[in-house]
C-alpha positions in Angstrom: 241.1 -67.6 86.0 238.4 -68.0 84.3 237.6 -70.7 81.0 236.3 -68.2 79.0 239.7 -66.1 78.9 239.2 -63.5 80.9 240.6 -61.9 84.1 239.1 -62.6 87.6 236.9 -59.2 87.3 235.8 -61.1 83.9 237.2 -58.0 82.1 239.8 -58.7 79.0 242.1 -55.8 79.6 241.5 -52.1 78.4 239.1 -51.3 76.2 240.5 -51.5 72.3 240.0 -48.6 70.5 238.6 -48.8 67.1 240.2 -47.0 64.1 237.9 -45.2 62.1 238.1 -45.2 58.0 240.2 -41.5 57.8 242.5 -43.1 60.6 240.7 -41.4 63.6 240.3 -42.9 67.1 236.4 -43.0 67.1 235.2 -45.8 69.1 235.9 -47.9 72.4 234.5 -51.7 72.5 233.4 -52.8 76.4 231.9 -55.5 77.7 229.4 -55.4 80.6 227.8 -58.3 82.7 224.2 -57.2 83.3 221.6 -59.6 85.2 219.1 -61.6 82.9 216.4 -59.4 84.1 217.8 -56.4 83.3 219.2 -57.4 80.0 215.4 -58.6 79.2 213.8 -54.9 80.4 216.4 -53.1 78.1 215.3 -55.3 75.3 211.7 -54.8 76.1 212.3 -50.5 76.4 214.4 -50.6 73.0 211.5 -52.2 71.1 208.8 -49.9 73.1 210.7 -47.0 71.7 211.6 -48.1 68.4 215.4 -48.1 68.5 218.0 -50.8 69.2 219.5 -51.5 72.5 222.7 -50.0 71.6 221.3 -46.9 70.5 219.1 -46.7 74.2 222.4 -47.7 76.1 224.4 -44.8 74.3 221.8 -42.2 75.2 221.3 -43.1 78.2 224.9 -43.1 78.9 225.1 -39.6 77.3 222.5 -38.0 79.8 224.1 -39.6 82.7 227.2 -37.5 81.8 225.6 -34.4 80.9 223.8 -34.7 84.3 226.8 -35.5 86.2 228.7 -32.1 84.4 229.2 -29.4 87.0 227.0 -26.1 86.3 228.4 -23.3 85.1 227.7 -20.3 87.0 224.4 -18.4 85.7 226.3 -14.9 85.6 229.7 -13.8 85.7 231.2 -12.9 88.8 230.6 -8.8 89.5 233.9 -7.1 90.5 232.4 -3.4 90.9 232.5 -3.7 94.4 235.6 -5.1 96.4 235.1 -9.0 97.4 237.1 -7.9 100.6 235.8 -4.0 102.3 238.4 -1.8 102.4 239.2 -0.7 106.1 241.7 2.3 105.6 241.5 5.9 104.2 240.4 6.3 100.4 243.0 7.4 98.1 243.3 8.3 94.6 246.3 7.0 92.6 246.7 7.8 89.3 249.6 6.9 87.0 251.3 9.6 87.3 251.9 9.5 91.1 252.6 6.1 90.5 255.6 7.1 88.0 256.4 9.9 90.3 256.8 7.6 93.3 258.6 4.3 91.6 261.8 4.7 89.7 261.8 3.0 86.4 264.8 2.6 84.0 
């Protein structure tokens, strides 16, 4: 256990969602243990681009899922010729022979 209160991970349990002012769930809180040095470069990269470290965290979290999404295919899949070839004689069916050869109510 540790002093500070939390768990052996050093988590505190789930995140806690935070109620936004129409009643909304809008926000999770989390906590993260980063190394000093990295903690001191994201400081350093927030002030070189002019933003907080908050705001640089959040985007970069954002384009780590958008580059993790799976692509979409370019183009629908074409169905004007059969997937599987056709080995037997051609036919031609039309709705009529189908009535004429299935008995419906």
């Amino acid at each position: 256990m540790d002093l500070r209160g939390g768990d052996e991970r050093g988590g505190f349990g789930p995140p806690v969602p935070r109620i936004g002012w129409r009643g909304e769930v809008d926000l999770f809180r989390t906590s993260l243990d980063i190394p000093v040095d990295l903690h001191r470069r994201l400081h350093q990269a927030a002030a070189r681009q002019g933003c907080s470290v908050r705001r640089l965290i959040l985007r970069s979290i954002e384009r780590a899922v958008e580059d993790a999404a799976p692509e979409r295919p370019k183009r629908r899949l074409r169905l004007d010729k059969p997937i599987v070839p056709s080995t037997g004689k051609p036919f031609d069916l039309t709705n009529q022979r189908i009535y004429d050869l299935i008995e419906f109510p």
